[in-house]
C-alpha positions as CSV (number, residue, x, y, z in Angstrom):
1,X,-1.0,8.2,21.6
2,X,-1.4,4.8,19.7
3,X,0.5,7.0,16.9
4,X,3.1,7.8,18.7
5,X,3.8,4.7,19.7
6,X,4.0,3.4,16.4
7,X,5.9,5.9,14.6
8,X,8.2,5.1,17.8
9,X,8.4,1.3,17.3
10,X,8.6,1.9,13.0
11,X,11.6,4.6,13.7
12,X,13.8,2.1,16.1
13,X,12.8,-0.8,13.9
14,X,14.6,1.6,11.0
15,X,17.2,2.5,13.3
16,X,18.0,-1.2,14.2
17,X,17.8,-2.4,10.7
18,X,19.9,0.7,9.5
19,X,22.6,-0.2,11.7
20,X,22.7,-4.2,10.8
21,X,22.9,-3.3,7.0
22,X,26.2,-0.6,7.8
23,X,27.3,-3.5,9.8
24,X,27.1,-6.4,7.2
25,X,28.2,-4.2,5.0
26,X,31.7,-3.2,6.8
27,X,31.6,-7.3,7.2
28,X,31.7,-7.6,3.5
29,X,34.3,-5.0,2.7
30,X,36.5,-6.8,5.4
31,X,36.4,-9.8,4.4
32,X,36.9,-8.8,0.6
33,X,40.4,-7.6,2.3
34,X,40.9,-10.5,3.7
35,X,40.3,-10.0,7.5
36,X,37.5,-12.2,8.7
37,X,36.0,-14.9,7.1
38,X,32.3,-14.8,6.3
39,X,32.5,-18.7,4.8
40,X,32.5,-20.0,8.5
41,X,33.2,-19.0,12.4
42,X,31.5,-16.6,14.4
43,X,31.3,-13.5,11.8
44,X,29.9,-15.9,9.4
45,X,26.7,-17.1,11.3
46,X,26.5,-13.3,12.4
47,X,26.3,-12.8,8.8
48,X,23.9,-15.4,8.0
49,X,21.6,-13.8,11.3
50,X,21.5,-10.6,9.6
51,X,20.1,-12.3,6.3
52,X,17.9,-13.7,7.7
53,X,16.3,-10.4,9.4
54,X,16.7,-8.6,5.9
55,X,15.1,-11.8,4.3
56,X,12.0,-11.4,6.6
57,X,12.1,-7.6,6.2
58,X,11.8,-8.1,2.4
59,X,9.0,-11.1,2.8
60,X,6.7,-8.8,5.3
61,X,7.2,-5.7,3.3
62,X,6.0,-7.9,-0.3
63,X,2.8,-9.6,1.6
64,X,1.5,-6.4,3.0
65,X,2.5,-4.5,-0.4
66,X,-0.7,-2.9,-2.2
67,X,1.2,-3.7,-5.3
68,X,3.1,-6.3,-5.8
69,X,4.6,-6.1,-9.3
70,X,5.1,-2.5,-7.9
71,X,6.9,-3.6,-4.8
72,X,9.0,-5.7,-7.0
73,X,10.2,-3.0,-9.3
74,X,11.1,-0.6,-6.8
75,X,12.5,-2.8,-4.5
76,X,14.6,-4.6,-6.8
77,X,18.1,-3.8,-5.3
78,X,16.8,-5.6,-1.8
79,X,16.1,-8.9,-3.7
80,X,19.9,-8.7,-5.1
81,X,21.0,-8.1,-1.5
82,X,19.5,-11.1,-0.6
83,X,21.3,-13.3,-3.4
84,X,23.5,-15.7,-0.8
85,X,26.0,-17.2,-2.9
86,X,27.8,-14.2,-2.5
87,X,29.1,-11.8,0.4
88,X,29.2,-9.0,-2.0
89,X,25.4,-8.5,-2.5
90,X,25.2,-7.1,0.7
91,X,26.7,-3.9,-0.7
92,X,22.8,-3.6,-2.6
93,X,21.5,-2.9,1.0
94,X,22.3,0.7,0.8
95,X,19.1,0.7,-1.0
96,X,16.9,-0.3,2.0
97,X,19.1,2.9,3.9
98,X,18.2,5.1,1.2
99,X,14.5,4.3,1.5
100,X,14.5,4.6,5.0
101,X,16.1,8.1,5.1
102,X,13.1,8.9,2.2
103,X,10.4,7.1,4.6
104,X,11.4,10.0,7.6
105,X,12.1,12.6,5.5
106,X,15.6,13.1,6.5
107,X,16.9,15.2,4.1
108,X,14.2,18.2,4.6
109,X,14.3,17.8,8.1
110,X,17.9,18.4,7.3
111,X,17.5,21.1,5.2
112,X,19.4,19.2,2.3
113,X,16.1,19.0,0.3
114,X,16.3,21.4,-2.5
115,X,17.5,22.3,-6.0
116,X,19.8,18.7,-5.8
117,X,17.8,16.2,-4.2
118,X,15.0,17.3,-6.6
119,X,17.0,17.0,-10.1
120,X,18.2,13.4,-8.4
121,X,15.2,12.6,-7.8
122,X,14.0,13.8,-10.8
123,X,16.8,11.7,-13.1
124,X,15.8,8.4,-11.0
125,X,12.5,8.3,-11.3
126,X,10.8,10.7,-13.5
127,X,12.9,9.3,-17.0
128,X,12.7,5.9,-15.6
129,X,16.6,5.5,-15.2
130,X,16.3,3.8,-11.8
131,X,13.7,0.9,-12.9
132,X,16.1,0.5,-16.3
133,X,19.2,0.4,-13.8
134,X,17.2,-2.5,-11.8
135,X,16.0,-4.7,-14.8
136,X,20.1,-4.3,-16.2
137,X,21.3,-5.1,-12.8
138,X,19.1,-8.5,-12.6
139,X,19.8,-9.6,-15.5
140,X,23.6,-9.2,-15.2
141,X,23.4,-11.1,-11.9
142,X,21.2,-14.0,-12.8
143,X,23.2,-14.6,-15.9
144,X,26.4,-14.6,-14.4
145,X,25.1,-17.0,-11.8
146,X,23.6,-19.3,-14.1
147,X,26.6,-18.9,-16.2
148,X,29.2,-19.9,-13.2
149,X,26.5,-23.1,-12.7
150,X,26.8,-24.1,-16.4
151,X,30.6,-23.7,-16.5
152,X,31.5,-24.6,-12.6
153,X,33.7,-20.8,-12.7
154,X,33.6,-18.6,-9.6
155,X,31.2,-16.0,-9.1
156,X,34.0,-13.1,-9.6
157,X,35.0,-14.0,-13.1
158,X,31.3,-15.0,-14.3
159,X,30.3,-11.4,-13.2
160,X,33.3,-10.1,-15.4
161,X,32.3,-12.1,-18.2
162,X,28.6,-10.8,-17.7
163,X,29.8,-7.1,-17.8
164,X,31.5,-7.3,-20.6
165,X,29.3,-9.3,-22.2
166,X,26.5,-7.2,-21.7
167,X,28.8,-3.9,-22.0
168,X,29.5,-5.0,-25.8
169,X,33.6,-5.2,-24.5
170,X,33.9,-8.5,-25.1
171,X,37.7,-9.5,-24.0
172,X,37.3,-12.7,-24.6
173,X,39.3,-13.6,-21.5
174,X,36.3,-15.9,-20.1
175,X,34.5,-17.6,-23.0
176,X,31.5,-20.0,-22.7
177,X,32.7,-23.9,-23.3
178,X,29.0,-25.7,-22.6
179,X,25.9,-25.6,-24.3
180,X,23.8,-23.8,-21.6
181,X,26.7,-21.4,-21.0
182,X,26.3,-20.5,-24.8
183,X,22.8,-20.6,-24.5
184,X,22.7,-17.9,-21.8
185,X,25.2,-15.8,-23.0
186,X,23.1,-15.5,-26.4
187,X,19.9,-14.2,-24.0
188,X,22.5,-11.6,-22.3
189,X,23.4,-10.0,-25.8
190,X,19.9,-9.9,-26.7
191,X,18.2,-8.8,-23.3
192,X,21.2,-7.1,-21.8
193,X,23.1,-5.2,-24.5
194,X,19.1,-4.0,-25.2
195,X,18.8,-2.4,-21.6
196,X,22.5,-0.8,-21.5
197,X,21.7,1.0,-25.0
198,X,18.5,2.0,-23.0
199,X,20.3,3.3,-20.3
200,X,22.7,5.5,-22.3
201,X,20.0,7.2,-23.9
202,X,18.4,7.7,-20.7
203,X,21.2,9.8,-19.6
204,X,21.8,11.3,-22.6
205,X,18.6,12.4,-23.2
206,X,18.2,13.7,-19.4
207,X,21.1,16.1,-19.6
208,X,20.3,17.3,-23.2
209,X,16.8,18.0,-21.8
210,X,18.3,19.9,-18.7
211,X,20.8,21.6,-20.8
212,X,17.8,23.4,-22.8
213,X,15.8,23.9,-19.3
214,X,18.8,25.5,-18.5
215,X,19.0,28.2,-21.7
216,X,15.2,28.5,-21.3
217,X,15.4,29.7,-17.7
218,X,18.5,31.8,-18.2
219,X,16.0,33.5,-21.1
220,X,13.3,33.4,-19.1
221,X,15.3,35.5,-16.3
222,X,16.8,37.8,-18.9
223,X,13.3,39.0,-19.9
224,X,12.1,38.7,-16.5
225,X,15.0,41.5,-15.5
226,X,14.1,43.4,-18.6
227,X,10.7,43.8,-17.9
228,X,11.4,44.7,-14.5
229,X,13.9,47.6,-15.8
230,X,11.6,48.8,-18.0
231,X,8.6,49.1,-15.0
232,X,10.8,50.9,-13.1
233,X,11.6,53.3,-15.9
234,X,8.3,53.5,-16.8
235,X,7.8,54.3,-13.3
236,X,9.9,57.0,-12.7
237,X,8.9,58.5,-15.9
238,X,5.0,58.3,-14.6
239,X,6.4,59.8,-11.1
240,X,8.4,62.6,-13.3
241,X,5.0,63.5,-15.0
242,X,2.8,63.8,-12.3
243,X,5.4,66.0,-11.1
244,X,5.7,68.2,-14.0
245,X,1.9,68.4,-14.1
246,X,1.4,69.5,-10.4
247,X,3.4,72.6,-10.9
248,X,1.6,74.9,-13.3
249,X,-1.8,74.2,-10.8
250,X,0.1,75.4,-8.2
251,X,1.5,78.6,-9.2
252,X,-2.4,79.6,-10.4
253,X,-2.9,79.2,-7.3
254,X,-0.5,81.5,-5.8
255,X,-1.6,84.0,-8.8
256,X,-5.6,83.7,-7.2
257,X,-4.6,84.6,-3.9
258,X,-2.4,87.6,-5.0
């Protein structure tokens, strides 16, 4: 009973904090449009509420963590979400959705666990993409901010400059003019043009490796069907035999009666 009711209070807990994350993020998206203003009024402290709940979410999920550097690189999408100098950081909350729908199992209850799901899972986790995706991500982020505090831009055109920056682009359309903005660009081309190189391999590498799974299952089934054609031949030939054999001992016995 005392299960029950905690899977119960852990599944509406999920529920409520699914819902608030869908919310803020439809909040975000409107007022990227233009619609409502998350800077001040009423949708802005209803923004800065639901922060709040996700910043306690993250907090109680870290202290009871087994692992904490663990906790930290898996979770790493839900710390960005929690970056306030921003609206658009909420959109990283998809992450914590994700991880619910794992925690309950949605997708096999679903029936949508299979062949997909696994080779997603598969490329996420199992090559390591997802945890070089985080690292990349974090250090885009913190450089643009620091970047937009060194050269008093906005955070839109720091996170440009970061992109391409780290991207190897380089349009030169938004160009360090102080010393720390110099400073940190010089630790994005080392550290970030290091982990976008990592992450092309990554994918590269994953879809060479599945292209050769592929060829070795497709010769694996073409044996497979040729050894099953040649049991049944072999098969029918045995059958034919035993036939042919049972025949002759037959007719003698006819002959002994007669």
């Amino acid at each position: 009973m005392k299960v029950n009711v905690k899977s119960g209070t852990i599944l509406i807990y999920n529920i409520c904090l699914t819902g608030l994350a869908i919310f803020s993020m439809v909040l975000t998206a409107l007022s990227l449009i233009g619609t409502v203003s998350l800077r001040h009024g009423t949708f802005g402290v209803v923004f800065f509420l639901i922060w709040i709940v996700f910043f306690i979410d993250y907090v109680a999920r870290f202290w009871f963590a087994k692992s904490k550097k663990d906790f930290l690189i898996q979770n790493m999408f839900d710390l960005i979400a929690l970056i306030p100098s921003h609206p658009v950081f909420a959109f990283f909350r998809i992450s914590r959705i994700i991880q619910i729908i794992r925690y309950h199992h949605l997708f096999w209850k679903l029936g949508w666990s299979g062949k997909f799901t696994k080779s997603v899972h598969r490329f996420l986790y199992d090559t390591g993409f997802i945890y070089l995706l985080s690292i990349s991500l974090v250090i885009v982020i913190f450089s643009s901010l620091i970047f937009a505090a060194f050269e008093h831009d906005s955070l839109e055109k720091s996170l440009w400059w970061a992109i391409t920056t780290a991207t190897t682009v380089g349009y030169g359309d938004v160009t360090p003019t102080t010393g720390g903005g110099r400073i940190i660009s010089a630790v994005l081309m080392l550290g970030g043009i290091g982990f976008i190189g990592l992450l092309t391999s990554t994918i590269t590498d994953f879809f060479t490796d599945q292209d050769q799974e592929d060829e070795q299952t497709k010769s694996i089934q073409q044996l497979t069907n040729q050894v099953e054609h040649l049991s049944k031949q072999v098969a029918k030939m045995q059958k034919t035999l035993n036939a042919n054999q049972g025949k002759p001992a037959t007719s003698k016995k006819h002959k002994a009666k007669k």
